[in-house]
C-alpha positions in Angstrom: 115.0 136.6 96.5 116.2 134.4 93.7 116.5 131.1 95.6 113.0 131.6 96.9 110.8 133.5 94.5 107.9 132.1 96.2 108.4 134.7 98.4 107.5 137.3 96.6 104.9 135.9 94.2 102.3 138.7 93.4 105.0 141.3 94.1 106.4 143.6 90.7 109.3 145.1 90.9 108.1 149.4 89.9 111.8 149.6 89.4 112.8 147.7 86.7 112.6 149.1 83.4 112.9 145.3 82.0 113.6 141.8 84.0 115.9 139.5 84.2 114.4 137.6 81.3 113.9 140.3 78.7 117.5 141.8 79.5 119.4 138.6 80.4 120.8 139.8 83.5 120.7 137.9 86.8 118.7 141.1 88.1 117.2 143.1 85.3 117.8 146.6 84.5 116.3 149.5 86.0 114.7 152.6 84.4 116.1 155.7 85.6 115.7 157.9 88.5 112.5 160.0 87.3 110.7 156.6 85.9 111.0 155.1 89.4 110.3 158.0 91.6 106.7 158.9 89.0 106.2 155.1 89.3 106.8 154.9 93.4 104.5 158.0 93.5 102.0 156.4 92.2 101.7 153.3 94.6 99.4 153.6 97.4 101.8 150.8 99.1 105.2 150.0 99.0 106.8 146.7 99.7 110.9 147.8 100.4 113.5 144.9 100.0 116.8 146.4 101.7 120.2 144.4 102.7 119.8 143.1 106.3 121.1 146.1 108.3 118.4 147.9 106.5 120.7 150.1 104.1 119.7 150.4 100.6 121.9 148.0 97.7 123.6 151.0 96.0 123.9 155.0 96.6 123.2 156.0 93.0 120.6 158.6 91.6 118.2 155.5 91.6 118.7 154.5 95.5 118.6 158.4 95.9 115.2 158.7 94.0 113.5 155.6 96.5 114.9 157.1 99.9 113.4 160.6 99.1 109.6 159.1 97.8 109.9 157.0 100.7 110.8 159.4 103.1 108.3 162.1 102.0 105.3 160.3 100.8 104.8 157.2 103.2 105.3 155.9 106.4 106.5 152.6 107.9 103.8 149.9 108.5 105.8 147.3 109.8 108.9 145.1 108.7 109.0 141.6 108.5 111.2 139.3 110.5 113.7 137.9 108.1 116.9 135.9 108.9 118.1 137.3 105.1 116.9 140.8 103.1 114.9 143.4 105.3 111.5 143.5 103.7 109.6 146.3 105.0 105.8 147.9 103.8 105.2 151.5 103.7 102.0 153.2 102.8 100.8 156.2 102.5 100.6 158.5 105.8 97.5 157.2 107.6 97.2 154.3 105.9 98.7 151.6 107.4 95.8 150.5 109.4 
């Protein structure tokens, strides 16, 4: 999303513990496995940025902690065509509407 971040205007990232600005990264940091699986919990929709083919970036505890929030609290809504990163929305079960 870097060479377009018009794309996600409006969007935060529940993941990051700090950006790229505050950390100097390219990509920011992110908080661990508990913070982002209390923080996904907590959202009543999800917007999911994956690598075309639809597979998560990494297979950490972090990646790990996403998949199984996903996977047990929401449901697919739809998934946006996309010549580069999958982005898909998930809400909660009967919400999609």
């Amino acid at each position: 999303m870097l060479p377009t971040p018009g794309t996600v205007a409006g969007l935060r990232d529940i993941a990051l513990d700090s950006g790229p600005d505050a950390s100097h990264t390219l990509y920011g940091v992110e908080a661990s496995a508990r913070v982002i699986r209390d923080r996904m919990a907590a959202e009543p929709r999800i917007v999911f940025v994956t690598d075309p083919s639809g597979g998560a970036a990494g297979s950490d505890d972090r990646e790990a902690a996403k998949l199984s929030v996903i996977r047990s609290h929401f449901e697919k809504c739809r998934t946006v065509p996309n010549r580069g990163p999958r982005v898909t929305l998930y809400a909660r079960r009967g919400q999609c509407g």
